[in-house]
C-alpha positions in Angstrom: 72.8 138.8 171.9 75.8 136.6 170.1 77.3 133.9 171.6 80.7 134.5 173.5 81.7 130.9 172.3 80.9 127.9 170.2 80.6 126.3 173.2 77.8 128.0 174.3 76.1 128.2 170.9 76.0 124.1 171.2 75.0 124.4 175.5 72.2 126.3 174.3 70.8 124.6 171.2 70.7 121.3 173.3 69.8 123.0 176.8 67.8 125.5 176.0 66.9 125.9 172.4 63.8 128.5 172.5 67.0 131.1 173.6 69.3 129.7 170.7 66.6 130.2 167.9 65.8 133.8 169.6 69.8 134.5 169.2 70.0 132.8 166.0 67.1 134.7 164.3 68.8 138.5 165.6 72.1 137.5 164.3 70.9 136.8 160.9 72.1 139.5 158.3 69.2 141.2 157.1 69.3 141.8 153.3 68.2 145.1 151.8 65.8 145.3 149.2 68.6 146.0 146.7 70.7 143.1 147.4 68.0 140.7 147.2 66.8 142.1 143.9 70.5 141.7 142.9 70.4 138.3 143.6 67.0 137.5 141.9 68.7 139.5 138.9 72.1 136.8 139.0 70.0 133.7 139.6 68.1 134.4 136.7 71.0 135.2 135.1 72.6 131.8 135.5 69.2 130.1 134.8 69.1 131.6 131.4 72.6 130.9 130.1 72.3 126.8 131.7 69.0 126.6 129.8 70.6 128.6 126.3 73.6 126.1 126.7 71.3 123.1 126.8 69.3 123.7 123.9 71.6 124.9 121.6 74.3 121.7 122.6 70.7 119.7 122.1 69.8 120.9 118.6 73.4 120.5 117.6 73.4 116.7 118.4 70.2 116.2 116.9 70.8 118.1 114.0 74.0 116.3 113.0 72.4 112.8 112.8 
């Protein structure tokens, strides 16, 4: 059930937090198998091209001196 107010979101996490962490866990979006394989696919992505971008600024320092 979502909270009718940010009021009650904050009542409830200090009051009675066993209800806000039931709420809280159904209103999390739940992520298909295809957007979380999409998302492995970018972060690896990114992880690649910091790591190619490192070594290549690495060996051209090193190489120059």
């Amino acid at each position: 059930m979502p909270y009718a107010s940010d009021k009650q979101r904050a009542y409830l996490h200090i009051n009675e937090p066993e209800i806000a962490a039931k709420w809280d866990d159904e209103m999390k979006p739940k992520k298909t198998k295809k957007q979380s394989i999409n998302y492995q696919k970018s972060l690896a992505d990114g992880i690649r091209k910091a790591s190619a971008s490192t070594s290549t600024a690495g060996s051209a320092v090193g190489g120059a001196g």
